[in-house]
C-alpha positions in Angstrom: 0.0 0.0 0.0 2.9 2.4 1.0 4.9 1.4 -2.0 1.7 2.1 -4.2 1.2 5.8 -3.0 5.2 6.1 -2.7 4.7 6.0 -6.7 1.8 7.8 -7.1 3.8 10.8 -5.1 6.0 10.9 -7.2 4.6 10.8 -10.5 1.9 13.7 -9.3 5.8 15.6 -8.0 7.1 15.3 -11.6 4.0 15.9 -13.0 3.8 19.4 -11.2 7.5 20.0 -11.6 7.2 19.6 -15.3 4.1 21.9 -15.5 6.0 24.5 -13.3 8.6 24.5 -15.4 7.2 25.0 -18.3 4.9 28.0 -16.6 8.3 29.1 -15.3 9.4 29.5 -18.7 6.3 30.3 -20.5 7.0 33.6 -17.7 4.9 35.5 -15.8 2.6 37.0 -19.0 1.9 33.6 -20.4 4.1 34.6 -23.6 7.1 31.9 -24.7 10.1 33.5 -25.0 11.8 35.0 -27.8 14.7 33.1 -29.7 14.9 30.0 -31.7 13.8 26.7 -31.2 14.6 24.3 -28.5 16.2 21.1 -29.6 16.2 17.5 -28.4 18.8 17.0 -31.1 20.6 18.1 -34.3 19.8 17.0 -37.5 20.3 19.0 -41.0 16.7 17.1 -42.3 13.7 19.2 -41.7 10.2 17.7 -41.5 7.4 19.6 -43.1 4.3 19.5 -41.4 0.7 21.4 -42.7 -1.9 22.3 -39.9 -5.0 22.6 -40.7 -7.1 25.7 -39.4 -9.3 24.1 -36.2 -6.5 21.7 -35.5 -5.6 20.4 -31.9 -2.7 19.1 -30.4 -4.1 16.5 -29.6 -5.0 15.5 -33.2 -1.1 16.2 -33.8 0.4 14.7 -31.5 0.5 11.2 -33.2 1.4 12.1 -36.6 4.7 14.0 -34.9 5.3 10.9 -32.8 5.0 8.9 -36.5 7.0 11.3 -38.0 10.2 11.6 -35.1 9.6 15.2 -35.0 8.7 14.3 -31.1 9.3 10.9 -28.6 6.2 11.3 -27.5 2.4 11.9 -28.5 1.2 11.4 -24.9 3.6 13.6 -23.0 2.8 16.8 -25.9 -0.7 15.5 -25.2 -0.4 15.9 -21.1 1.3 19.0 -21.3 -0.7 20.8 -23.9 -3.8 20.1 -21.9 -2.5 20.9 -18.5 -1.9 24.7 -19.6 -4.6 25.0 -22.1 -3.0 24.7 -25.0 -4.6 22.8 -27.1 -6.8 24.2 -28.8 -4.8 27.4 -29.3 -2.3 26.6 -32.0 -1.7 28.1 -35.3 -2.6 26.6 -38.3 0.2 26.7 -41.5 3.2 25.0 -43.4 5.8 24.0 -40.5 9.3 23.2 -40.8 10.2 20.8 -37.7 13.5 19.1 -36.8 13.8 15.4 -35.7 13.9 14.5 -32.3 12.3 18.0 -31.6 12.2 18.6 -28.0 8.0 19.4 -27.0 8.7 22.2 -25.6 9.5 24.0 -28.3 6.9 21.8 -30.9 4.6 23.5 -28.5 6.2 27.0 -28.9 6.1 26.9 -32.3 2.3 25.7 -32.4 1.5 28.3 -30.2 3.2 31.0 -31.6 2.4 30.2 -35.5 6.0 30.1 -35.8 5.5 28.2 -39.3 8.5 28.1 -42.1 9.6 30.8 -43.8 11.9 31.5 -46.0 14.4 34.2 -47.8 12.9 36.5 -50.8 15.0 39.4 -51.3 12.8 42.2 -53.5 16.0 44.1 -55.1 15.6 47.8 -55.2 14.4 50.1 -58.5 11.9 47.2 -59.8 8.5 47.9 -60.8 5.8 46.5 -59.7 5.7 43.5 -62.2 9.4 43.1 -61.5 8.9 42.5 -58.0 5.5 40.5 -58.5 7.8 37.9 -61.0 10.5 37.5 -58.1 7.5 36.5 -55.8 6.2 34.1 -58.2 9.6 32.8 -59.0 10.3 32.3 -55.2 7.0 30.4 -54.4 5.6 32.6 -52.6 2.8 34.2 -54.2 1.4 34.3 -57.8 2.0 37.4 -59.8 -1.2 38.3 -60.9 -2.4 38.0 -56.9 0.7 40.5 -56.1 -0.1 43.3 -59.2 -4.0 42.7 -57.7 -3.5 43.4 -54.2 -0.7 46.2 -54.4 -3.4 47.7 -56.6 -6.9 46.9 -54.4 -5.3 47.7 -51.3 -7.0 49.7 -48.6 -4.7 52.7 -48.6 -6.4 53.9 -45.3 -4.5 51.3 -43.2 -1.6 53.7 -43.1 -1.6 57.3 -43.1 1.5 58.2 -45.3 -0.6 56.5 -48.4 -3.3 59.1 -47.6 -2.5 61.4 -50.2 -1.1 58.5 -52.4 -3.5 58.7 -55.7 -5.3 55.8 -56.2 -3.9 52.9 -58.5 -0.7 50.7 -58.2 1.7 51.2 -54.6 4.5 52.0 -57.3 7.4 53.5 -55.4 6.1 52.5 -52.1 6.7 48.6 -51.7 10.0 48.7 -50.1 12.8 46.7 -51.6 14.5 44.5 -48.9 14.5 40.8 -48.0 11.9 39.7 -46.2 11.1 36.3 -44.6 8.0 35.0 -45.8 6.2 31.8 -44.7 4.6 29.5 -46.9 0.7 30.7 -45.8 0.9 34.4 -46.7 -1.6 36.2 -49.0 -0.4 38.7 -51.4 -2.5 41.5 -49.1 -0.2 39.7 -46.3 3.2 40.8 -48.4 2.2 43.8 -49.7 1.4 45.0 -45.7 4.6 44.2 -44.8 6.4 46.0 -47.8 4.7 49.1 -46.5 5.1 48.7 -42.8 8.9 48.0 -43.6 8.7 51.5 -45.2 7.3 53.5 -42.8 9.5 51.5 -40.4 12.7 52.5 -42.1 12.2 55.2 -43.8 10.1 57.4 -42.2 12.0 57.4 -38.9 11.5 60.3 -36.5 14.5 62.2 -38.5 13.6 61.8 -41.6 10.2 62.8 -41.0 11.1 66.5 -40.0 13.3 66.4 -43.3 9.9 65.5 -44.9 7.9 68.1 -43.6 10.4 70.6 -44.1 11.0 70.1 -48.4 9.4 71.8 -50.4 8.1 68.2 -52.2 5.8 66.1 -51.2 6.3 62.5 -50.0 4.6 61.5 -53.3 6.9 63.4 -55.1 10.1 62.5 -53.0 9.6 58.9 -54.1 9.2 59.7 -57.7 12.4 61.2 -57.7 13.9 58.8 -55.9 12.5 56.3 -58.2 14.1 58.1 -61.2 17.6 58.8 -59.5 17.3 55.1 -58.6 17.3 54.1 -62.1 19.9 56.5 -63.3 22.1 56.3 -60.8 24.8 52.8 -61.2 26.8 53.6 -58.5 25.3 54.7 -55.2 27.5 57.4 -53.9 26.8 59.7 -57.0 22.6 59.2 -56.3 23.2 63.0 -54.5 24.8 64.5 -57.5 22.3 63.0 -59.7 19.2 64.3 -57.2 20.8 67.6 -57.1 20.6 67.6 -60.8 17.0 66.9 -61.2 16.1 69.5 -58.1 17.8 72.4 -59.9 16.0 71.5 -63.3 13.2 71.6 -61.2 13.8 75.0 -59.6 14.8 76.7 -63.3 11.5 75.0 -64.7 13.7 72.9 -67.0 12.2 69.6 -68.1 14.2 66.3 -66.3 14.6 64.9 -69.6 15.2 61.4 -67.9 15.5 58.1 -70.1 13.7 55.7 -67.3 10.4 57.7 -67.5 10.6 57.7 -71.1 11.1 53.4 -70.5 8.4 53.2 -68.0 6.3 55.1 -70.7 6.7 52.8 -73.5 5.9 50.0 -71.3 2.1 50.8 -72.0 2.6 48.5 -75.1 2.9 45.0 -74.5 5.1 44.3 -77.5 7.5 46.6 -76.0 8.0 44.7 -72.9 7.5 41.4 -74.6 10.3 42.4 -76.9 12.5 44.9 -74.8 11.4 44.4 -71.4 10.4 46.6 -68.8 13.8 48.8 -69.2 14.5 49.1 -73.2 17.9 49.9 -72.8 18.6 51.9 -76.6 15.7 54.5 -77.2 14.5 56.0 -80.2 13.5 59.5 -81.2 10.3 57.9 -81.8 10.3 56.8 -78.2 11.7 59.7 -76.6 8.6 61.6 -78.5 5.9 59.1 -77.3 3.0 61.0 -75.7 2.8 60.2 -72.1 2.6 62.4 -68.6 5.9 60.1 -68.0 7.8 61.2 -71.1 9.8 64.0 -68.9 11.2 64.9 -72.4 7.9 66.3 -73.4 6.3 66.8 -70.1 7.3 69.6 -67.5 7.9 68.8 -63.9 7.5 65.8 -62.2 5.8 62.6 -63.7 2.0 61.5 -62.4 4.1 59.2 -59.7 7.3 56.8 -59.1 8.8 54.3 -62.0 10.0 51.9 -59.5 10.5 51.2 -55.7 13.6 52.8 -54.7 15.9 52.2 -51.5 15.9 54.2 -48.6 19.4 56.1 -49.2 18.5 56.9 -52.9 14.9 58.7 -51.0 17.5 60.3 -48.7 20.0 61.7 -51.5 16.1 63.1 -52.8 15.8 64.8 -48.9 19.5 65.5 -48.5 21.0 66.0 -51.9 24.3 67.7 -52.5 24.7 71.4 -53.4 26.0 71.6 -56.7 24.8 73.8 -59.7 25.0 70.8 -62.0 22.4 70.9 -64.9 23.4 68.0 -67.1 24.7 64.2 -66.8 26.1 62.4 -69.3 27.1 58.4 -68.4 30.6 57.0 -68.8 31.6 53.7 -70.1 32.7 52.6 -66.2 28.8 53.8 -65.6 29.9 56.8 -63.6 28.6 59.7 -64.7 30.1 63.2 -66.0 28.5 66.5 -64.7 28.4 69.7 -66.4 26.9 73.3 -65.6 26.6 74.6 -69.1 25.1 73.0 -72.2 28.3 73.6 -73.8 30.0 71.9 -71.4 28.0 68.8 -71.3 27.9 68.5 -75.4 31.4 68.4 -75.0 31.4 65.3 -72.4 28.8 63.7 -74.7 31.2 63.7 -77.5 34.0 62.5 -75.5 31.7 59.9 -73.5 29.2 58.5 -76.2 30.7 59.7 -79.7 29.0 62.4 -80.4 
């Protein structure tokens, strides 16, 4: 009898000890702690696992066991019930090692820590551009991208206020993002613009904002159009200094991208060129277009591309120069000029004649 409740003692002792220690590190909120996973092992396989939305542990818990992503159904089973877990997982695609301690198949569950990987957006792509790389990766179609960049509810953030109403062009911030395997394209395309507010429009650069004489809207076009021109990054000042003292004179910008983002409007173009035609025409540097800053004053309707966040600060903080004119070199650096006589003669020199 004494050696019967001897056992029972203990087994209710590690019982409690377990579910201590796991409230102990669950901590005092009820939140799992920050960090990878906990591992029982190390193992350079990965299981994939889908849960299905309305999925328990307990409906889990054998399929891991099956699997080897845990030892053992019963104990995730105990321990997911004795704290409430169960029925508070996440469902998605999951990425599990073997031998997985339950611990951490339980943080991950609860969480919704599911796999994700890598997708690096490159900066000065259009919105197609960017849309392809997505489909490319796996991670959403294209079509389901261009759709929701251009549905999307520009009243969930307040910089897109005075955004007019169409494609995010300019706004979908170029970075590498890690994606998991169940977001929609609404799902990227909020993180694209929460990345830029998050980095770009820091505290400091804000007051820079308000104080130019631009708008955000036309900040990022600029940017957009320095992004393209500019090959190597540390002349993207000279070359936004350039377009902001056209600007001031009333001089057109007489930039080659808008005239490419222009031309884009015929499908053969792309199909045969691309989105960047990289020799233009006088027949395409005449097209008729608000882009075509050969033919149109100021500023085009809105941005050619997404650009970075240090070609947008070269737009805020450009350098003081009285350059007018830009004319590439073979090494893709460019050659600046004051005069019209002075650039005609690095023309001849640089492209001849």
């Amino acid at each position: 009898m004494m050696g019967k409740l001897l056992r029972t003692l203990v087994a209710a002792v590690f019982l409690i000890g377990a579910v201590l220690a796991l409230a102990a590190w669950l901590g005092p909120a009820g939140a799992f702690p920050e960090g990878g996973p906990l591992r029982a092992g190390r193992s350079d396989n990965t299981i994939d696992v889908q849960v299905a939305p309305g999925e328990t542990v307990s409906s889990l818990a054998a399929l891991l066991e099956e699997l080897g992503v845990i030892s053992s159904a019963r104990l995730l089973r105990a321990l997911a019930s004795t704290v409430g877990l169960d029925n508070e997982i996440q469902a998605g695609d999951y990425a599990f090692s073997p031998g997985q301690a339950v611990l951490s198949v339980l943080d991950r569950l609860r969480r919704g820590l599911t796999s994700a990987q890598g997708t690096t957006i490159p900066e000065g792509r259009r919105v197609e551009e960017t849309a392809a790389v997505l489909e490319e990766a796996g991670v959403v179609t294209a079509a389901d991208f261009i759709a929701a960049a251009r549905g999307y509810d520009r009243s969930r953030y307040k910089f897109l206020v005075s955004v007019p109403a169409g494609s995010l062009e300019g706004f979908l911030f170029p970075d590498t993002y890690q994606v998991t395997k169940t977001a929609s394209a609404d799902d990227i395309v909020s993180l694209m613009l929460a990345t830029f507010e998050r980095k770009v429009l820091t505290p400091d650069v804000a007051v820079d904002v308000n104080k130019n004489a631009l708008s955000l809207q036309e900040i990022v076009t600029l940017a957009s159009i320095v992004e393209r021109e500019a090959v190597k990054s540390e002349e993207q000042p000279m070359i936004a200094s350039v377009f902001l003292n056209r600007l001031r004179l009333g001089m057109r910008l007489q930039a080659d991208p808008t005239v490419q983002y222009a031309i884009t409007r015929d499908p053969a173009s792309v199909t045969r060129y691309g989105y960047w035609k990289r020799d233009l025409t006088v027949q395409d540097l005449a097209i008729d277009s608000p882009y075509n800053t050969y033919r149109a004053s100021g500023l085009p309707p809105g941005p050619i591309c997404n650009p970075g966040k240090e070609v947008i600060l070269a737009v805020i903080r450009p350098a003081s120069t009285k350059y007018l004119y830009f004319v590439a070199r073979p090494d893709g650096s460019h050659a600046f000029s004051e005069t019209l006589e002075e650039h005609n003669r690095n023309v001849d020199r640089y492209r001849g004649g």
